[in-house]
PDB file of N, H, CA, C and O in Angstrom:
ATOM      1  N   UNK A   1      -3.245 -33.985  21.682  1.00  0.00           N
ATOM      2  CA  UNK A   1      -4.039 -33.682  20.509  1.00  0.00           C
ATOM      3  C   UNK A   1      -4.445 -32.209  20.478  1.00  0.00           C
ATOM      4  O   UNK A   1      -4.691 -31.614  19.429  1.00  0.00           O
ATOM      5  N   UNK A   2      -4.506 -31.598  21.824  1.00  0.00           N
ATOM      6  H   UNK A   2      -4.306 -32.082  22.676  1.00  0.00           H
ATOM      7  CA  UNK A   2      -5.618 -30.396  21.443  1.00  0.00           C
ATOM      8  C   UNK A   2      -4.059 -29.119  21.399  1.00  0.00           C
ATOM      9  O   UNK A   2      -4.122 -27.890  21.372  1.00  0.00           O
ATOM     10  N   UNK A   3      -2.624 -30.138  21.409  1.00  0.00           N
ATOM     11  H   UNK A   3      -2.573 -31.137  21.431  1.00  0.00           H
ATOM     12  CA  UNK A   3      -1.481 -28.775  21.006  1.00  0.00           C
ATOM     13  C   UNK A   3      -1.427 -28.904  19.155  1.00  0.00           C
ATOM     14  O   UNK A   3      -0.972 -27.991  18.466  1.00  0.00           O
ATOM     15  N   UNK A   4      -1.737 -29.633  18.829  1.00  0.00           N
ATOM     16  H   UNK A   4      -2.106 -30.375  19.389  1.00  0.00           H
ATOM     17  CA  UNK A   4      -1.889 -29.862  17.688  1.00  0.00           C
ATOM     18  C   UNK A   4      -2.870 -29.150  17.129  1.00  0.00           C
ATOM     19  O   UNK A   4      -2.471 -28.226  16.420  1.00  0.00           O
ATOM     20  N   UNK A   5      -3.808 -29.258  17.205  1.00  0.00           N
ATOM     21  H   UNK A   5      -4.132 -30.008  17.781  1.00  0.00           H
ATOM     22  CA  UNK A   5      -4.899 -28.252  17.197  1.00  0.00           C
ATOM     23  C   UNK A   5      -4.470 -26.912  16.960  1.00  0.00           C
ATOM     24  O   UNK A   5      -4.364 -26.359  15.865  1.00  0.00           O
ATOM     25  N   UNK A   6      -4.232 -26.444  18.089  1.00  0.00           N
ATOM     26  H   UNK A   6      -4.317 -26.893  18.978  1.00  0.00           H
ATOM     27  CA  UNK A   6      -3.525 -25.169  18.202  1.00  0.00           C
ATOM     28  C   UNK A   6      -2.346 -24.628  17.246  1.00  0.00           C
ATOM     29  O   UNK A   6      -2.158 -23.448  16.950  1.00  0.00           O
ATOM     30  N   UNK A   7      -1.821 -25.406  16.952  1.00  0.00           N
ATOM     31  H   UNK A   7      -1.974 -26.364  17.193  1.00  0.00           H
ATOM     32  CA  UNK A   7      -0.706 -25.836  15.448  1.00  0.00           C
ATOM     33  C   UNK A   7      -1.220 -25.442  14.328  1.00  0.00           C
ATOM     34  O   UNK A   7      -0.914 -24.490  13.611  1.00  0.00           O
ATOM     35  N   UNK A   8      -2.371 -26.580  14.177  1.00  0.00           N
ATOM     36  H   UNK A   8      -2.620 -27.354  14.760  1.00  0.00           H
ATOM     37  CA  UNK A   8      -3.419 -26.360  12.679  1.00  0.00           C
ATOM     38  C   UNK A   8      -4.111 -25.450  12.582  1.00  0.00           C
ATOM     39  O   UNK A   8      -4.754 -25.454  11.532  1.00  0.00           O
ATOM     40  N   UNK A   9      -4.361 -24.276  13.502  1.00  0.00           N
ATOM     41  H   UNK A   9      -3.839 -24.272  14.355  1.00  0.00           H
ATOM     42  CA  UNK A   9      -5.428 -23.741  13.519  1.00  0.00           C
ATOM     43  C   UNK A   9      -4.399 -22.223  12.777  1.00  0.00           C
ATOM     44  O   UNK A   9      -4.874 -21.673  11.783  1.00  0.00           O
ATOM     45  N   UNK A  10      -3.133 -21.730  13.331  1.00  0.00           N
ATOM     46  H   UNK A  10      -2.747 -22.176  14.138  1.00  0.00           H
ATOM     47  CA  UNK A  10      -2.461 -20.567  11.945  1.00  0.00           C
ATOM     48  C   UNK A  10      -2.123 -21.144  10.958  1.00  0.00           C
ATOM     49  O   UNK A  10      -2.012 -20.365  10.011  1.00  0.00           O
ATOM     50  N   UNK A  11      -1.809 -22.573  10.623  1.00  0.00           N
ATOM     51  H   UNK A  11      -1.899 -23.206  11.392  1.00  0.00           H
ATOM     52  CA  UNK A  11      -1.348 -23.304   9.463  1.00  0.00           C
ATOM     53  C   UNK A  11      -2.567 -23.130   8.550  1.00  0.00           C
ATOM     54  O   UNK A  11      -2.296 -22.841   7.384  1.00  0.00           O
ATOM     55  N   UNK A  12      -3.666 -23.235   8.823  1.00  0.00           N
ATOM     56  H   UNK A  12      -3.886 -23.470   9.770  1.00  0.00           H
ATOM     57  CA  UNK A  12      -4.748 -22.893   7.883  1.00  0.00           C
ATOM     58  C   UNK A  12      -5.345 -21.771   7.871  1.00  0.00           C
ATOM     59  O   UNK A  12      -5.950 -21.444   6.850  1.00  0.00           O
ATOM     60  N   UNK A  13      -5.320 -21.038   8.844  1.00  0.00           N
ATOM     61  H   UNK A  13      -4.829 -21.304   9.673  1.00  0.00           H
ATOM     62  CA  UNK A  13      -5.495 -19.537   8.540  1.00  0.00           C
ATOM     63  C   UNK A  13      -4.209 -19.107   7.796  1.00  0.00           C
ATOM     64  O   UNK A  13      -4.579 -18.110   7.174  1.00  0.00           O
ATOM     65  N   UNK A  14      -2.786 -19.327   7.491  1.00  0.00           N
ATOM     66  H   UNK A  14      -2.486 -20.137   7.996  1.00  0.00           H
ATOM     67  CA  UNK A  14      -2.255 -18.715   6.650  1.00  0.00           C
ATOM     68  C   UNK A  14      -2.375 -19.604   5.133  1.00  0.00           C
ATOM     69  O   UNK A  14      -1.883 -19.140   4.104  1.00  0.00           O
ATOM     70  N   UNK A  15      -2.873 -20.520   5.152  1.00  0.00           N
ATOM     71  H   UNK A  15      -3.273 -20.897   5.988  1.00  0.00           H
ATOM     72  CA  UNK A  15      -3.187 -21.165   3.698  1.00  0.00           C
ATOM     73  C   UNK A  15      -4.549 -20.380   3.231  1.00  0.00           C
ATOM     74  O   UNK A  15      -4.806 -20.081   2.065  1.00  0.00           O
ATOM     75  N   UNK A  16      -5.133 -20.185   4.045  1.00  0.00           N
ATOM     76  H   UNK A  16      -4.924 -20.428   4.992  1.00  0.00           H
ATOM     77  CA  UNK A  16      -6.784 -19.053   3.865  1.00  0.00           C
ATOM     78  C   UNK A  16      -6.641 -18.089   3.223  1.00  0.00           C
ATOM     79  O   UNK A  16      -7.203 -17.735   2.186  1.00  0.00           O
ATOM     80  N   UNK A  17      -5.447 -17.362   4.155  1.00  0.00           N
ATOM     81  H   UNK A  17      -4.991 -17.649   4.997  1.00  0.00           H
ATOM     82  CA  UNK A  17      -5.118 -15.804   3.541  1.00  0.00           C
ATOM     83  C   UNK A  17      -4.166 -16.031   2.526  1.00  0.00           C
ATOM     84  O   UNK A  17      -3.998 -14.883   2.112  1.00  0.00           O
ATOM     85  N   UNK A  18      -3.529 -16.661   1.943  1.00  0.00           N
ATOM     86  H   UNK A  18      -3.665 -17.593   2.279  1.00  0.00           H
ATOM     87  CA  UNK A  18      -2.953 -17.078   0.487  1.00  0.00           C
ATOM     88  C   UNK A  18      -3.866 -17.172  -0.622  1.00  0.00           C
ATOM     89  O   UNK A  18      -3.733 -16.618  -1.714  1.00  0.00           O
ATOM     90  N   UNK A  19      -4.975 -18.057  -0.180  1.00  0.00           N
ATOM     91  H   UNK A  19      -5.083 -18.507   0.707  1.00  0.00           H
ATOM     92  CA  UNK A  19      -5.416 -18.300  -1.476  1.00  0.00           C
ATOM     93  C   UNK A  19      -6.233 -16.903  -1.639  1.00  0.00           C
ATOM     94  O   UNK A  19      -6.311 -16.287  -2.702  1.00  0.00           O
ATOM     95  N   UNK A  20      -6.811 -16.516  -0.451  1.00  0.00           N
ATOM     96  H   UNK A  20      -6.748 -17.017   0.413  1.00  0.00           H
ATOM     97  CA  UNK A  20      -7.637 -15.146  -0.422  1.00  0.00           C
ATOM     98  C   UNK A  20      -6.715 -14.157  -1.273  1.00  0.00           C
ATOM     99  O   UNK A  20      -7.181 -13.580  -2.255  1.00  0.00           O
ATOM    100  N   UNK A  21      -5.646 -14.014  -0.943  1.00  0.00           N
ATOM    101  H   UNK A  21      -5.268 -14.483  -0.145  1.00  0.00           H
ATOM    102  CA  UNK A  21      -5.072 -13.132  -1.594  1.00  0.00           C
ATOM    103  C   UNK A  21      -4.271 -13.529  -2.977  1.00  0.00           C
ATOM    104  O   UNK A  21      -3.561 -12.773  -3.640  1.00  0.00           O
ATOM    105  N   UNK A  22      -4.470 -14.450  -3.153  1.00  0.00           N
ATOM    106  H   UNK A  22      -5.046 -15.064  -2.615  1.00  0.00           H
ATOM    107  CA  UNK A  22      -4.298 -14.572  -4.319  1.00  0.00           C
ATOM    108  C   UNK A  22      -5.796 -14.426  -5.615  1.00  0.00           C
ATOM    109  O   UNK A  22      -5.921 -14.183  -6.815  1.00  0.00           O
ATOM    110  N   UNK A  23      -6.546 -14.699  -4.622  1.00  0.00           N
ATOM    111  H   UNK A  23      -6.445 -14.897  -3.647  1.00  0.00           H
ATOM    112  CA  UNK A  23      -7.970 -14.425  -5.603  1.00  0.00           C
ATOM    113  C   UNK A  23      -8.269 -13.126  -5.260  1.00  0.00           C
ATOM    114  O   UNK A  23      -9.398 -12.781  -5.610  1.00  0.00           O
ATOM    115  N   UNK A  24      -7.633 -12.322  -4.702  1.00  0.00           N
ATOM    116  H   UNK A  24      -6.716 -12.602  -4.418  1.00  0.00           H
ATOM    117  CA  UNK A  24      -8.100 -11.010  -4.836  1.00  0.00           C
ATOM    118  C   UNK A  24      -7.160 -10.077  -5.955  1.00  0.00           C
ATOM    119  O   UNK A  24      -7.364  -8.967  -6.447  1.00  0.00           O
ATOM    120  N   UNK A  25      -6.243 -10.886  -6.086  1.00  0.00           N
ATOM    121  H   UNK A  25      -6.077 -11.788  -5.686  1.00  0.00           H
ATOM    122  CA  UNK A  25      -5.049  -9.927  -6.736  1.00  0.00           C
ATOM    123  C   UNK A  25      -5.833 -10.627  -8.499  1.00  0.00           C
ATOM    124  O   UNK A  25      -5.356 -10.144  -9.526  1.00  0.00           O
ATOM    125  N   UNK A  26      -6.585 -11.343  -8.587  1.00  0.00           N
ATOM    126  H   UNK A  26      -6.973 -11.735  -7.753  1.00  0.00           H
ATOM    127  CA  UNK A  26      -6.107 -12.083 -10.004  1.00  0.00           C
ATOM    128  C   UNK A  26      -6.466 -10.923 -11.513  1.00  0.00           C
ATOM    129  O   UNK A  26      -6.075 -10.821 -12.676  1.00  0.00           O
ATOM    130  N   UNK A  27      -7.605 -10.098 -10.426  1.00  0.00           N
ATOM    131  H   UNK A  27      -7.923 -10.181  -9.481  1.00  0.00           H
ATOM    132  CA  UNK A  27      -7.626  -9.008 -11.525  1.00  0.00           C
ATOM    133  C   UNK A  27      -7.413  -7.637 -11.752  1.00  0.00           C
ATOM    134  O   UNK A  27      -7.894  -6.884 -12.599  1.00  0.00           O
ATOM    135  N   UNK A  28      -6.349  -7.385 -10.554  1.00  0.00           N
ATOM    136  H   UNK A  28      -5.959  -7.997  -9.866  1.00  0.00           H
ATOM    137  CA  UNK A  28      -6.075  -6.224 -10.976  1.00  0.00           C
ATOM    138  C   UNK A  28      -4.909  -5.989 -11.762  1.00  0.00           C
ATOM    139  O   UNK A  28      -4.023  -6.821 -11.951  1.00  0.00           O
ATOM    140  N   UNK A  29      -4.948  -4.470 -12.351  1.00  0.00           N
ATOM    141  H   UNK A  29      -5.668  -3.793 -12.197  1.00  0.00           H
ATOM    142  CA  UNK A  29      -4.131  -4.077 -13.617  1.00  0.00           C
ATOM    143  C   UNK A  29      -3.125  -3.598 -13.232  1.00  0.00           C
ATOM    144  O   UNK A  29      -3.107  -2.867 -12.241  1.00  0.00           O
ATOM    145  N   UNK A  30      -2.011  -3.913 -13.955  1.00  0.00           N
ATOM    146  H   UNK A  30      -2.026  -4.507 -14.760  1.00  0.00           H
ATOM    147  CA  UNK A  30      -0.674  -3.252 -13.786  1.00  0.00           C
ATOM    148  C   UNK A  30      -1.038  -1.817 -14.461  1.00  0.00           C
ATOM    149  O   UNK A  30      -1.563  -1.612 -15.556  1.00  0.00           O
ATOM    150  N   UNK A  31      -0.550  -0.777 -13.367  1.00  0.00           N
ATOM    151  H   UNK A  31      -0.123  -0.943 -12.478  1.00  0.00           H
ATOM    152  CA  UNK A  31      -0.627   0.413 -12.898  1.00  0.00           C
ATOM    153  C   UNK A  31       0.354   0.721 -13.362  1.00  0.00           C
ATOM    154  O   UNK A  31       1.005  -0.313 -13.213  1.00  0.00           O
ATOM    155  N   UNK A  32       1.172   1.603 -13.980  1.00  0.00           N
ATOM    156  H   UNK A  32       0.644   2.443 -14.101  1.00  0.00           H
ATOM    157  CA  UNK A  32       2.147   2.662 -13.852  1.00  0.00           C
ATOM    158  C   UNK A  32       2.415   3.847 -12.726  1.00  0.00           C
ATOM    159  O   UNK A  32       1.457   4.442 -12.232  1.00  0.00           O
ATOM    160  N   UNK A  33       3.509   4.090 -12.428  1.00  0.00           N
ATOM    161  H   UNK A  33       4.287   3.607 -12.829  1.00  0.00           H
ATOM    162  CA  UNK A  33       3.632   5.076 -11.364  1.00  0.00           C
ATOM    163  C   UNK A  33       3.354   6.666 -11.963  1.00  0.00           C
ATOM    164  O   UNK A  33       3.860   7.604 -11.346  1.00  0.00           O
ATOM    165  N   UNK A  34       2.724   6.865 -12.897  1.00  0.00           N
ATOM    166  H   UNK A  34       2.312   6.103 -13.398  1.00  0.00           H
ATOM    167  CA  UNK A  34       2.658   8.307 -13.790  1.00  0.00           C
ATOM    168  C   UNK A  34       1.339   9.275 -13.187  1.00  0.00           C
ATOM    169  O   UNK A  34       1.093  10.343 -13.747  1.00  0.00           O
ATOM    170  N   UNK A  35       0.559   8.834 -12.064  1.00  0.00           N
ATOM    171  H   UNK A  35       0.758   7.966 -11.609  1.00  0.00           H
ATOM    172  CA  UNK A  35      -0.491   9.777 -11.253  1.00  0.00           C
ATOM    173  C   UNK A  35       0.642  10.187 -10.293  1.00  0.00           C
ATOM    174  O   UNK A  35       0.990  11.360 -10.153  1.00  0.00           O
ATOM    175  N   UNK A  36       1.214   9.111  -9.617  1.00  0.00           N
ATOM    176  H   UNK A  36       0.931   8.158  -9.731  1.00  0.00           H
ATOM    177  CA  UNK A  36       2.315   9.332  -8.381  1.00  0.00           C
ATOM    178  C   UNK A  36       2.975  10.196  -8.810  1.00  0.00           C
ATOM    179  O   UNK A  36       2.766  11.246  -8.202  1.00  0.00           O
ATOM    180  N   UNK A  37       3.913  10.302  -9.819  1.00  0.00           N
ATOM    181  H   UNK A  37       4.083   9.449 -10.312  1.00  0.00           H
ATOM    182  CA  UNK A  37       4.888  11.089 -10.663  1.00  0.00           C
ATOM    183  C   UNK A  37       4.348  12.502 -10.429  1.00  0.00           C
ATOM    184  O   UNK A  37       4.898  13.341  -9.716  1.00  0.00           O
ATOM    185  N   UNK A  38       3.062  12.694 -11.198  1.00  0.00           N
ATOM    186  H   UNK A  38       2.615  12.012 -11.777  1.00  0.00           H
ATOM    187  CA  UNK A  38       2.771  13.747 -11.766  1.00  0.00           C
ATOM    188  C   UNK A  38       2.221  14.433 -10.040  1.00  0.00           C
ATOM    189  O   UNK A  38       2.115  15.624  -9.748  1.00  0.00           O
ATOM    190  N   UNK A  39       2.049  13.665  -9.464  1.00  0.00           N
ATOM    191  H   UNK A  39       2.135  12.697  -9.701  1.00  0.00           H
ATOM    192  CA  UNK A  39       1.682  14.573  -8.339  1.00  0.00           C
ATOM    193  C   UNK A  39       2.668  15.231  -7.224  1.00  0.00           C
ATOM    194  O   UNK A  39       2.545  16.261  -6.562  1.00  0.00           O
ATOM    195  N   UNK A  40       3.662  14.274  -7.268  1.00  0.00           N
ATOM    196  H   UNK A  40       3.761  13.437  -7.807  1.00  0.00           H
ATOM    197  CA  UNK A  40       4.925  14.653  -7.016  1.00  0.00           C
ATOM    198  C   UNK A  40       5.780  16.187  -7.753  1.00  0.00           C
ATOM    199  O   UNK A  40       6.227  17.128  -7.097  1.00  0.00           O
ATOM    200  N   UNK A  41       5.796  16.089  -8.716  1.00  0.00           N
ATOM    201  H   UNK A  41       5.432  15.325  -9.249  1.00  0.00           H
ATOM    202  CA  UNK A  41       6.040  16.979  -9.284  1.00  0.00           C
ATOM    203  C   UNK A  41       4.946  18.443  -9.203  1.00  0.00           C
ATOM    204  O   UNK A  41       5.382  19.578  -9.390  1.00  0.00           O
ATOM    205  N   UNK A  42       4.015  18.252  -9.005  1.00  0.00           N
ATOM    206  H   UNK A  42       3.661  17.329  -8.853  1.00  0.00           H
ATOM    207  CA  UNK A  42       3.204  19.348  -8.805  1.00  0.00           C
ATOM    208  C   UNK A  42       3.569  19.665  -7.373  1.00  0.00           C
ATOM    209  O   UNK A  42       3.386  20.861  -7.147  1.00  0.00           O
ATOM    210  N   UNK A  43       4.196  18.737  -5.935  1.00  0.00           N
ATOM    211  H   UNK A  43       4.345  17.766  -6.119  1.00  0.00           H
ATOM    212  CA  UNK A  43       4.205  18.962  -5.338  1.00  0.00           C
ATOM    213  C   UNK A  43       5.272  19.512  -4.970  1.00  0.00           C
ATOM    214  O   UNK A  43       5.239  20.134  -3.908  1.00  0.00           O
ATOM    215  N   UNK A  44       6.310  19.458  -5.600  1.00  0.00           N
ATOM    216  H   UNK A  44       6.337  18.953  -6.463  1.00  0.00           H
ATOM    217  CA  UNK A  44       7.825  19.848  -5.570  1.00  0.00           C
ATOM    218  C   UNK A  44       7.367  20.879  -6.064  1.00  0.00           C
ATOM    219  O   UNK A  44       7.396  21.658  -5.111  1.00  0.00           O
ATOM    220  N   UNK A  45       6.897  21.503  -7.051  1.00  0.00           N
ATOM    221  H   UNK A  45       6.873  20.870  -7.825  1.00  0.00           H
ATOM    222  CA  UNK A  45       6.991  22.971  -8.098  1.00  0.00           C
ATOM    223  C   UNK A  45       6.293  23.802  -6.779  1.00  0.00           C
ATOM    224  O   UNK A  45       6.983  24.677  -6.256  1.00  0.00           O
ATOM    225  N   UNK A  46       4.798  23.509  -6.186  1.00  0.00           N
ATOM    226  H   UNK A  46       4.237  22.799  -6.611  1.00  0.00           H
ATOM    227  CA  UNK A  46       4.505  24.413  -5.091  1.00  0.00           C
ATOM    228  C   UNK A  46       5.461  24.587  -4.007  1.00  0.00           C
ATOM    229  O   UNK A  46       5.457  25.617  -3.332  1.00  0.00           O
ATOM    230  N   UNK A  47       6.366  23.532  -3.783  1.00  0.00           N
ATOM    231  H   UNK A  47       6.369  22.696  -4.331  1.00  0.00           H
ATOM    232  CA  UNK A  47       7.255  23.606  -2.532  1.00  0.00           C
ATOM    233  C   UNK A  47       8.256  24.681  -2.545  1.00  0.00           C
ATOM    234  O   UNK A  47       8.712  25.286  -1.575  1.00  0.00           O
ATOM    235  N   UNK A  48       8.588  24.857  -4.064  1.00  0.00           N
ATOM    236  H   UNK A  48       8.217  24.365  -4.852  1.00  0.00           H
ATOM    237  CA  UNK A  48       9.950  25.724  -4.949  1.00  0.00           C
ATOM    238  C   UNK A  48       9.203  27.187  -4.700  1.00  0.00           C
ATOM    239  O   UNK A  48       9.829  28.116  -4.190  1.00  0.00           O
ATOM    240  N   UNK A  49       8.119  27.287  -5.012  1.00  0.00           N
ATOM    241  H   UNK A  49       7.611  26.532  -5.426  1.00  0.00           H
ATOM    242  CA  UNK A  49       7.993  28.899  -5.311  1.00  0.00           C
ATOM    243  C   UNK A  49       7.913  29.624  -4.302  1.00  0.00           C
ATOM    244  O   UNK A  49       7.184  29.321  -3.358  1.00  0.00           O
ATOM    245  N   UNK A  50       8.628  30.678  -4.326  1.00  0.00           N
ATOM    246  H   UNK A  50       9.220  30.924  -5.094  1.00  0.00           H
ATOM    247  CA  UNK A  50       9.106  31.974  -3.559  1.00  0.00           C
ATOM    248  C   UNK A  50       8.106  32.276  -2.828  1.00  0.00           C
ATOM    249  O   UNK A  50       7.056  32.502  -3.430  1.00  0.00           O
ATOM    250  N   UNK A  51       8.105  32.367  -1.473  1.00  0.00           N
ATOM    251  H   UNK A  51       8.958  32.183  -0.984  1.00  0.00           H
ATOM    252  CA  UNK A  51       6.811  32.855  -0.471  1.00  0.00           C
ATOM    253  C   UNK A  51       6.911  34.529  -0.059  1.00  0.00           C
ATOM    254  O   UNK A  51       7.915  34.880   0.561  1.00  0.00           O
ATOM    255  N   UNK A  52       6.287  35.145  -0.265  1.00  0.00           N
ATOM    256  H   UNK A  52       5.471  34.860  -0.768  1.00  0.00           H
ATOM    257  CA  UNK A  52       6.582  36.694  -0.006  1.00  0.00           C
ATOM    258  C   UNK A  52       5.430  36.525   1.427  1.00  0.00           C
ATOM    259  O   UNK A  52       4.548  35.667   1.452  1.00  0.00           O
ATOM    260  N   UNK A  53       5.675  37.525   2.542  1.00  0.00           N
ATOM    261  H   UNK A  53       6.392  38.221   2.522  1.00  0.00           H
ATOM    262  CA  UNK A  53       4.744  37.332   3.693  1.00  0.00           C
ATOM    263  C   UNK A  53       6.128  37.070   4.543  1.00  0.00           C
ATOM    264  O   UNK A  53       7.322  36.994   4.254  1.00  0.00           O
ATOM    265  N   UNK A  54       5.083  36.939   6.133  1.00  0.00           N
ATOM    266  H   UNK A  54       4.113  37.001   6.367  1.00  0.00           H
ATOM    267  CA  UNK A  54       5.735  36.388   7.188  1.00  0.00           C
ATOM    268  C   UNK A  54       6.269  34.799   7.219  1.00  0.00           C
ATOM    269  O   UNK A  54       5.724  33.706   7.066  1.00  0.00           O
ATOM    270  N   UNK A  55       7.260  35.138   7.424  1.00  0.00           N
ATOM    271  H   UNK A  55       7.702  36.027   7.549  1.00  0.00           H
ATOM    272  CA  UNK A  55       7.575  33.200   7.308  1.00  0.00           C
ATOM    273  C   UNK A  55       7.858  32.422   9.101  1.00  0.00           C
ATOM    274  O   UNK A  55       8.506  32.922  10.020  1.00  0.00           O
ATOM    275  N   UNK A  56       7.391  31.590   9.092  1.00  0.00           N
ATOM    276  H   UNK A  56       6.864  31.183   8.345  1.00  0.00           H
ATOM    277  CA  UNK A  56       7.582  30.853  10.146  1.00  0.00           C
ATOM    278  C   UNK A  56       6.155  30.929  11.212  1.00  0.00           C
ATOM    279  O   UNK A  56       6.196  30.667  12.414  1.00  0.00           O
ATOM    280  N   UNK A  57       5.096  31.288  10.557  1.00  0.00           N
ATOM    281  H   UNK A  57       5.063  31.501   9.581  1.00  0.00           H
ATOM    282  CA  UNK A  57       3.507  31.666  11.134  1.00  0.00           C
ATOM    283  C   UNK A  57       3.077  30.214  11.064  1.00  0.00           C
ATOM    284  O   UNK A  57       1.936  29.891  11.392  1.00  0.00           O
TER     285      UNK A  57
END
């Protein structure tokens, strides 16, 4: 009995964290990737521009 136990005891901790995570997700908003985008791109344009100075400091 008490391997059984030991059985039931992740079988319901992963039914726990299901429903948990399913009640945590129920209200959030579909996001677009357009902050990611835009920061990306700001980060590529600083990466591009020409460095005058010592390089490799």
């Amino acid at each position: 009995m008490g391997a059984l136990a030991w059985l039931l005891i992740p079988f319901i901790a992963a039914i726990a964290a299901g429903l948990w995570g399913s009640w945590a997700n129920r209200t959030r908003k579909v996001r677009g990737d357009g902050p990611e985008l835009d920061g990306y791109a700001r980060f590529r344009e600083a990466m591009e521009k020409s460095h005058t100075g010592a390089r490799g400091a």
